[in-house]
Backbone as CSV, one residue per row, in Angstrom:
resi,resn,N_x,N_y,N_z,CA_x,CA_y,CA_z,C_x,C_y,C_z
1,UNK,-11.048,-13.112,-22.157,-10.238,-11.918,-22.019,-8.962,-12.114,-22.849
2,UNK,-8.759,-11.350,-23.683,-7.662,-11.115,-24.378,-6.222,-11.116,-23.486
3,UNK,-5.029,-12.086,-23.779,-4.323,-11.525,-23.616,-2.843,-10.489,-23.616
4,UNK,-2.607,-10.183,-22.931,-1.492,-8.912,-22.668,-0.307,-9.039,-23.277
5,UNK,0.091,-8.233,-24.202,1.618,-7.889,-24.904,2.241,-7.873,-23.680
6,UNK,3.907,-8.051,-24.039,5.072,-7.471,-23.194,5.039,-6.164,-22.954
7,UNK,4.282,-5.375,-23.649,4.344,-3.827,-23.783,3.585,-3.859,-22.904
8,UNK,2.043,-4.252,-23.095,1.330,-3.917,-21.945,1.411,-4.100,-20.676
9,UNK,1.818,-5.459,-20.480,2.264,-5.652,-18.924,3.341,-4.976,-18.304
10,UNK,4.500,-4.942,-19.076,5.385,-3.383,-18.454,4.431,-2.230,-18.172
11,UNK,3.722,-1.654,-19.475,3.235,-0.653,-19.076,2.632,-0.414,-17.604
12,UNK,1.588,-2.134,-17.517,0.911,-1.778,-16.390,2.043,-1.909,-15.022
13,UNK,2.909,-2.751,-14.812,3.570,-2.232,-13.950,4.681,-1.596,-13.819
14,UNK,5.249,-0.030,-14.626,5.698,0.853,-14.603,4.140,1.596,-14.137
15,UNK,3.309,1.747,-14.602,2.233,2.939,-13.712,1.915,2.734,-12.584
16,UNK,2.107,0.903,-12.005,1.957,0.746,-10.449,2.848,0.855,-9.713
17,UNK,3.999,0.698,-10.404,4.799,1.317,-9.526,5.033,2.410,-9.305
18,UNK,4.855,3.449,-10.486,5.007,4.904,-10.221,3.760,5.440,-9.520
19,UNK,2.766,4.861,-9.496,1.817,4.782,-8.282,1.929,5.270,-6.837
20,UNK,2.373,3.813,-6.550,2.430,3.529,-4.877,3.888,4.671,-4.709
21,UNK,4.861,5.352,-5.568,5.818,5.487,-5.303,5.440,7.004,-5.495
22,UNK,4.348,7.363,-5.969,3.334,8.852,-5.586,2.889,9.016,-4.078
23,UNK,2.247,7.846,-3.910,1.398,7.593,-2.195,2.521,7.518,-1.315
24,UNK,3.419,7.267,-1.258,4.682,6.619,-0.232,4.780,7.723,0.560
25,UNK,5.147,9.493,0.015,5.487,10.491,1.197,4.693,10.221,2.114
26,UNK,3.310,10.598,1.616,2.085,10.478,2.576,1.928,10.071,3.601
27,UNK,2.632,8.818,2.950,2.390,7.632,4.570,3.754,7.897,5.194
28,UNK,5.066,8.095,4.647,6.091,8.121,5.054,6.029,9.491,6.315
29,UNK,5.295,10.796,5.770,5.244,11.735,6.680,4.594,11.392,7.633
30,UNK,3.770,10.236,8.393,3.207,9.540,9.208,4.223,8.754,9.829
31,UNK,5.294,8.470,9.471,6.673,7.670,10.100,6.551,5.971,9.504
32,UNK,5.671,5.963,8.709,5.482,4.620,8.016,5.573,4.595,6.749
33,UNK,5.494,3.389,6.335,5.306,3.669,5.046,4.455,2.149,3.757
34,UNK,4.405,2.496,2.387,4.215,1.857,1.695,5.114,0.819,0.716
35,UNK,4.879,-0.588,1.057,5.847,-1.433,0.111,4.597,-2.190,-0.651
36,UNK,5.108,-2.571,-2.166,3.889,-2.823,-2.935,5.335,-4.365,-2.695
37,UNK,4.565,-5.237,-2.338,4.537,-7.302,-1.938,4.668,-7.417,-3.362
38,UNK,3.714,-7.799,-3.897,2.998,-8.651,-5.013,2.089,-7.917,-6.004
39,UNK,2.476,-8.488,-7.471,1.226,-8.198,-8.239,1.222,-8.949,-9.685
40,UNK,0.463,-9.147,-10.138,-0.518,-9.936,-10.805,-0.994,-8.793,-12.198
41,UNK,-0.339,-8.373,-13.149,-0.811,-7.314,-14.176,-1.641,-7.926,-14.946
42,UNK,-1.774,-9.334,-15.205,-3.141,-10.393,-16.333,-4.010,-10.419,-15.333
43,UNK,-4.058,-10.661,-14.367,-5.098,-10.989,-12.974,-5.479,-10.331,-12.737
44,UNK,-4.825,-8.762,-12.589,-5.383,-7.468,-11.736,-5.359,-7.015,-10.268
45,UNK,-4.592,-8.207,-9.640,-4.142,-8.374,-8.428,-2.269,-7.887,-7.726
46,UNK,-3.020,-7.247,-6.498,-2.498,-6.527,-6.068,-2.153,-6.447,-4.556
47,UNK,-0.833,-6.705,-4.022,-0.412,-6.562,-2.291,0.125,-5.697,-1.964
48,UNK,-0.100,-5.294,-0.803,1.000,-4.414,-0.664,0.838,-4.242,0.899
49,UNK,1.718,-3.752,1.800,1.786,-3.570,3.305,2.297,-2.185,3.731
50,UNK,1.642,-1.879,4.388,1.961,-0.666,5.334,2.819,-1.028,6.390
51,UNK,4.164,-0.558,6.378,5.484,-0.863,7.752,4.998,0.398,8.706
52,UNK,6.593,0.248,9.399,7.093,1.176,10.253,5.608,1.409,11.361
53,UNK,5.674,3.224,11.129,4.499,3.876,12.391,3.114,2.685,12.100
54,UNK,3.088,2.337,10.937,1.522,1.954,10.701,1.273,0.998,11.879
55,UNK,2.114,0.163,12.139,1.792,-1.168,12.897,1.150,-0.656,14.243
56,UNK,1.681,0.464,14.980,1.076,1.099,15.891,-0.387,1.825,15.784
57,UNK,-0.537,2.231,14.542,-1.096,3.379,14.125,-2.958,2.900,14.348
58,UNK,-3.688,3.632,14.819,-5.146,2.890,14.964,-6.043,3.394,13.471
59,UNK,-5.379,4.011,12.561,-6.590,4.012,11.287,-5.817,3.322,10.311
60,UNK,-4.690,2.328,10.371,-4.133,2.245,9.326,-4.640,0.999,8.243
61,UNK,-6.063,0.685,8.711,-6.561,-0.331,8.214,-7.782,0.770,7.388
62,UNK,-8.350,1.813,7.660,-8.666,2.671,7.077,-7.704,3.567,5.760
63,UNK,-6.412,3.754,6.214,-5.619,4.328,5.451,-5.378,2.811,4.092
64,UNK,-5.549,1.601,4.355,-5.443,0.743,3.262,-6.491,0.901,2.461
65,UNK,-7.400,0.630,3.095,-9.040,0.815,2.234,-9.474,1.883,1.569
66,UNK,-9.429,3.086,2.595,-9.937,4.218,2.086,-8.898,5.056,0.976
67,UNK,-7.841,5.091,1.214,-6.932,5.692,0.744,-6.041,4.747,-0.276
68,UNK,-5.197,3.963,0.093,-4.308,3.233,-1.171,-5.383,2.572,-1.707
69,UNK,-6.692,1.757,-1.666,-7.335,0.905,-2.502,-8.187,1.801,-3.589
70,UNK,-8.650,2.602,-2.973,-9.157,3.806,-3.421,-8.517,4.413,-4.881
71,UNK,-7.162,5.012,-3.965,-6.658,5.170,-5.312,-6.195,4.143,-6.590
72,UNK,-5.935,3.238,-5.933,-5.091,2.113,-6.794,-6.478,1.651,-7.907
73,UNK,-7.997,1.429,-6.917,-8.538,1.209,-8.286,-8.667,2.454,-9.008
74,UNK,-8.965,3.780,-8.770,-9.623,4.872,-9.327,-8.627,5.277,-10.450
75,UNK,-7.526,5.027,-10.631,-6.264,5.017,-11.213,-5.825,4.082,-12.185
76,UNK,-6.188,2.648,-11.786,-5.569,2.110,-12.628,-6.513,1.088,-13.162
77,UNK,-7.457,1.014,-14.136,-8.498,0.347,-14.484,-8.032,-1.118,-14.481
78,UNK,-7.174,-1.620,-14.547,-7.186,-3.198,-14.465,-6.913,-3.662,-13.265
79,UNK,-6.876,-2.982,-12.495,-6.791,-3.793,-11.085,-8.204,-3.944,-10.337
80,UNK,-8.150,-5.376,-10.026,-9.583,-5.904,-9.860,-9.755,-6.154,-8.497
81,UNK,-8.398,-6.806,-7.435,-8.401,-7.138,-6.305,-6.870,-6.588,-5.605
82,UNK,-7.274,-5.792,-4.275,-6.340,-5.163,-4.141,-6.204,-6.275,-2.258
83,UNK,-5.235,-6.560,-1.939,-4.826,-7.154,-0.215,-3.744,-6.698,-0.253
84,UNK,-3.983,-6.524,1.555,-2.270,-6.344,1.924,-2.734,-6.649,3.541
85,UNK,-1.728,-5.837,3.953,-1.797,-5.552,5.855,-0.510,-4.824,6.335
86,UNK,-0.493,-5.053,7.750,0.322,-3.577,8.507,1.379,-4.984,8.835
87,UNK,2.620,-4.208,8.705,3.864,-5.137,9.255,3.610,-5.186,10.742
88,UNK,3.522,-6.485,11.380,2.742,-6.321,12.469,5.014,-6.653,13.837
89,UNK,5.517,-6.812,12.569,6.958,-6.990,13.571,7.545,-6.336,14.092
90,UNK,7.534,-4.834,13.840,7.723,-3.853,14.428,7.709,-3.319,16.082
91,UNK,8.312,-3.121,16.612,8.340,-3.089,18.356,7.662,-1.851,17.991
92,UNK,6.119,-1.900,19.183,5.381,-0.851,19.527,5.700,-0.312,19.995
93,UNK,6.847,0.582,20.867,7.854,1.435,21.316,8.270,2.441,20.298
94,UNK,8.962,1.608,19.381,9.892,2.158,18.066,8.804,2.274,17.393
95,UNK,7.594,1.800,16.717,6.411,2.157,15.716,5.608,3.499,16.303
96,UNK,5.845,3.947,17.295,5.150,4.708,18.244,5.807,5.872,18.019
97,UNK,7.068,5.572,18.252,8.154,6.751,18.194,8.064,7.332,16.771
98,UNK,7.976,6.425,15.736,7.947,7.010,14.528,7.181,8.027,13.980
99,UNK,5.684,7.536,14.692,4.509,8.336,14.000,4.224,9.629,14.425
100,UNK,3.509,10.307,14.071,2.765,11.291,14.039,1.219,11.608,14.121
101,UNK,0.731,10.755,13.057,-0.244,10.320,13.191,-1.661,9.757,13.987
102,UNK,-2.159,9.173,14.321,-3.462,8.819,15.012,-3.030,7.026,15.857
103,UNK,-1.802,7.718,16.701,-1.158,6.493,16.778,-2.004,6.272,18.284
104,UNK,-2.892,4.835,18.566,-3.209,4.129,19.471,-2.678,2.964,20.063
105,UNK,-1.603,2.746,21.437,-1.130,1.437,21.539,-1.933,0.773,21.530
106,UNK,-1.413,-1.005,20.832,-2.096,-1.853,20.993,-2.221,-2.454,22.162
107,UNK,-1.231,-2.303,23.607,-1.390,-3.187,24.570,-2.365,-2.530,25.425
């Protein structure tokens, strides 16, 4: 595999970030939201975590998969491996309060 100019690797992460920073209302109008961790633009690798409502939230392991991985590959052809998870530090009280969403306590 060839590799990546300075140009290109900006490029690729100026479009991931203007990305996840497309998806963010979405989740934000759910009382949570999207932080992109980590990434890898030669590798194709990619983190990122769902805060706030998510930690409460019972599809938000669906909302990673189906929805941010989804888009992140369908969007951005070099991303090869996408992980993350739900900020799990959040008091289920206050993550509860936030959402809107398909929120199930965990206790």
């Amino acid at each position: 595999m060839p590799e990546l100019t300075e140009e290109e690797r900006s490029q690729r992460s100026k479009d991931l970030n203007e990305l996840i920073e497309l998806m963010r209302p979405a989740v934000q109008s759910d009382g949570g939201d999207l932080a992109l961790v980590a990434f890898d633009v030669d590798a194709g690798t990619v983190e990122v975590q769902l805060q706030g409502a998510c930690s409460s939230c019972a599809i938000s392991s669906a909302t990673l998969q189906g929805g941010v991985e989804r888009i992140l590959r369908s969007r951005l052809d070099w991303v090869t491996e996408i992980s993350g998870g739900v900020d799990e530090s959040a008091d289920p009280f206050e993550s509860a309060a936030m959402g809107q969403g398909g929120y199930v306590p965990k206790w």
